[in-house]
N, C-alpha and C positions, 0 to 999 in steps of 0.2 A: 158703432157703439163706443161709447166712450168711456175710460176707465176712472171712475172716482178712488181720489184719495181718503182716508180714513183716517182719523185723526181718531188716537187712542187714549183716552182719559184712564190716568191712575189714580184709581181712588188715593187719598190720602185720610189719615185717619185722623180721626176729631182732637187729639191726643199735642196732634203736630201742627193744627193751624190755630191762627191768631184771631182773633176776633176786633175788627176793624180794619184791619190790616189789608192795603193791595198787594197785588202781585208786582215783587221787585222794591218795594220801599224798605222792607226787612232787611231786604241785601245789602241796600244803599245805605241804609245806619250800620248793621255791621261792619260794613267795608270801612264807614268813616272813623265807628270806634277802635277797630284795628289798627288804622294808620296814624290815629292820635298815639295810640298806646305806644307802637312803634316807634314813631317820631320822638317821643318823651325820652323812653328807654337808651336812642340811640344818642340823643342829647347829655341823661347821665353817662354814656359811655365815653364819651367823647369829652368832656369834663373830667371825668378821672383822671382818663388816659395825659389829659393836660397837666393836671397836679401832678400827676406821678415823674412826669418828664420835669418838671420844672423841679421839682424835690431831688429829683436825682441827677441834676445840672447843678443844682446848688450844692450839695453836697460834694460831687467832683472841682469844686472849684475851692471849695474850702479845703478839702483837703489837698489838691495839690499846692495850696495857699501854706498849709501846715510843713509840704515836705520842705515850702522853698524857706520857709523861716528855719527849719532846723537846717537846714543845705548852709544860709548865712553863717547861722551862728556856728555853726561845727567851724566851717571856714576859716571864718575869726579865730579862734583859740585852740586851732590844731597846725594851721600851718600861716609858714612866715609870708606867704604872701606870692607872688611875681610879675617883677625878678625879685630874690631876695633879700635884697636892698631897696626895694620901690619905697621907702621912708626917705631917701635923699633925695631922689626927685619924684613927690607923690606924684605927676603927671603922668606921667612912663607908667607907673603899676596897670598890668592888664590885669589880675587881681589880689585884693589886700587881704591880708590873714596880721594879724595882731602877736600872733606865738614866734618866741625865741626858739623854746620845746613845745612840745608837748603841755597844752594848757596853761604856760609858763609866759607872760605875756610880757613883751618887750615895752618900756619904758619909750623909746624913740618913734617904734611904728605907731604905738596908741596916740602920743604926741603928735603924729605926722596926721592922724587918722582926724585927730580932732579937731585939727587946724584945715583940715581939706573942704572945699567947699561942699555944701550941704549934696548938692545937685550931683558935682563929679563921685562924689561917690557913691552915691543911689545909683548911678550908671556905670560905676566899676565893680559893685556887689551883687548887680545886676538881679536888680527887686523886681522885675517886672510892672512895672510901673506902678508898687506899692510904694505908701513912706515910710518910715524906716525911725525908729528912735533906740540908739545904744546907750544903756545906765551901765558905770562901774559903780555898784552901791556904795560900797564900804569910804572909797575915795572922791564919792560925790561927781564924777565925772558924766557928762550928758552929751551926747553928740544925736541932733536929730529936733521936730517939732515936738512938743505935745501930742500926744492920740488924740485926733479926734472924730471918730467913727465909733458906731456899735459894734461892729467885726472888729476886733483887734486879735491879732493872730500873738502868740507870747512865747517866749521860753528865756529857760536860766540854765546859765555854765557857773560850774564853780573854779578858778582859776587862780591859779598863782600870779601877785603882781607887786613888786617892789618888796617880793620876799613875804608877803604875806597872805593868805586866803582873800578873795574877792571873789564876790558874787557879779555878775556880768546877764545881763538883762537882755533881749532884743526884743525890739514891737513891729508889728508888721502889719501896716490897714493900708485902704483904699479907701483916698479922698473926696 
């Protein structure tokens, strides 16, 4: 005698079936619109994630752009430089500072400063390989090119020079 299997049908109720529909095609469109949706979703997720990283690469560069212009310009008009005679032979300065005192700025070194070539000293102020443009307003004084970039990184000392108030400018971009 031989034992038959039974195969047990569940009814399902009129409520839950399709009408035209086979068995397994439902699934196969669900499956497919899940995996679009999926796919889309993880597409914006993965574009954000992109913007976000690049916004906030950009942002740390700018600002460590910002600390290195105020790092220069402090430089300049706080301290004399070294050695503190690097105005007699500006080759020797391992770095230039412009000040006699304290924001008080020497007549010889700014001479010395302005006469150095453009190059050696972007590599003794150590710009990281920004350019670099230093204004004395009041005396007309220019050491440096033109800006010419949309980023221009900025700032002003106000400084004593030849006994009178001068304002002192530095620019700071990448060419």
């Amino acid at each position: 005698m031989s034992e038959t299997f039974r195969t047990w049908r569940i009814p399902v109720p009129a409520r839950f079936r399709r009408a035209g529909v086979r068995k397994g095609v439902a699934f196969s469109i669900d499956m497919t619109i899940a995996a679009l949706i999926f796919i889309a979703v993880f597409i914006s997720v993965i574009t954000a994630w992109s913007s976000v990283l690049d916004t906030s690469s950009r942002n740390t560069e700018r600002k460590n752009t910002e600390i290195l212009t105020l790092r220069i310009a402090d430089e300049l008009v706080r301290s004399g430089g070294y050695p503190s005679n690097w105005e007699d032979d500006p080759l020797s300065a391992m770095t230039i500072g412009l000040a006699g005192t304290n924001r008080v700025l020497d007549t010889e070194k700014v001479q010395a400063f302005i006469n150095m070539d453009y190059e050696t000293a972007k590599q003794i102020l150590k710009t990281g390989g920004y350019d670099f443009q230093l204004k004395l307003i009041n005396s007309g004084i220019t050491k440096g090119p033109v800006p010419d970039s949309e980023n221009i990184f900025y700032t002003r000392r106000v400084v004593l020079y030849n006994g009178a108030n001068e304002t002192m400018e530095l620019y700071l971009w990448r060419s």
